[in-house]
C-alpha positions, 0 to 999 in steps of 0.5 A: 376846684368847683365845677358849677354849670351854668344854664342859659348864656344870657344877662344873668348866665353870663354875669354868673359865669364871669363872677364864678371864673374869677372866683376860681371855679372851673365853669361850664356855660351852657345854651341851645342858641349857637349866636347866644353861646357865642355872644358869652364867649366873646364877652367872656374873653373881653373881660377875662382875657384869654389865660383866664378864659381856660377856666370856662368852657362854652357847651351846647347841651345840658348834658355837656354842661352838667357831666361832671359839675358839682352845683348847677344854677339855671338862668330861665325865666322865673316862670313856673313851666320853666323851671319845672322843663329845667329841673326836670332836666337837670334832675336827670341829666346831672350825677346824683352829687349836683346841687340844683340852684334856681334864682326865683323871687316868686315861686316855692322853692319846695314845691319845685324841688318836690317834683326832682329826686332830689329835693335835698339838694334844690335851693332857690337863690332869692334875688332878681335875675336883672338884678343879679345880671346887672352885677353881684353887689346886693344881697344873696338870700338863699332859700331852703327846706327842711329837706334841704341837706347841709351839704347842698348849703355849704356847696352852695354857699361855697360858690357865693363866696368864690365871687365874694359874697356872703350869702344869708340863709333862709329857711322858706316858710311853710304854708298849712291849710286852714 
């Protein structure tokens, strides 16, 4: 079974969550609010009832959160210093086997994997956090590296068909100095 952690409980952290509960996954949701945590949890029972409910378990700290996952997917703001915090954290709480994704439509996801020990296995998932919140029904276009291994894909694209979609690779063009 997946272990995939959620990072941030909110629209987007939530929606992820329940989409990944229902695939099968085993899901740790994740968030420093104590109101936010319990706002998803009570969300989460509503929708999943409470059999289903004992795939996901609600954690105050990141560290919690990633102890054991195998792909951990942050839901902060699409803001540079933001992801950079999370990454950084992510990078050093999780065990060396953790995918890192990160939903951006704005920012290179080589220049954030550049900045972990683990660019390898850093993946930008290319879609809109409002939209991804409102539900998974669009396209999910996941963008790599060079750097980025197979196995990072392939976990990565195992989470997106856990919730029934078919993620589309895309490799992030390079830019060059001219």
């Amino acid at each position: 079974m997946l272990t995939v952690a959620i990072i941030g409980a909110g629209p987007l952290g939530r929606r992820l969550a329940l989409e990944g509960a229902r695939g099968g996954c085993r899901v740790l949701l994740e968030d420093v609010m104590p109101a936010t945590l319990h706002h998803a949890q009570e969300y989460m029972r509503l929708q999943l009832g409470p059999e289903a409910l004992e795939t996901v378990t609600f954690v105050s700290s990141i560290e919690d959160a990633v102890h054991d996952a195998d792909l951990a997917i942050d839901c902060v703001p699409d803001e540079l210093e933001s992801k950079l915090e999370i990454l950084w954290l992510l990078d050093r709480m999780a065990p060396p086997k953790t995918v890192i994704g990160t939903p951006t439509t704005r920012l290179s996801i080589a220049d954030l994997a550049g900045c972990t020990y683990r660019a390898d296995q850093c993946i930008a998932i290319a879609a809109d956090a409002r939209e991804l919140a409102g539900g998974l029904t669009g396209e999910i276009v996941l963008r790599t590296t060079a750097r980025t291994s197979a196995a990072a894909i392939n976990l990565m694209r195992e989470f997106w068909n856990c919730v029934g979609i078919e993620p589309r690779i895309e490799m992030e063009a390079t830019q060059t100095a001219g």
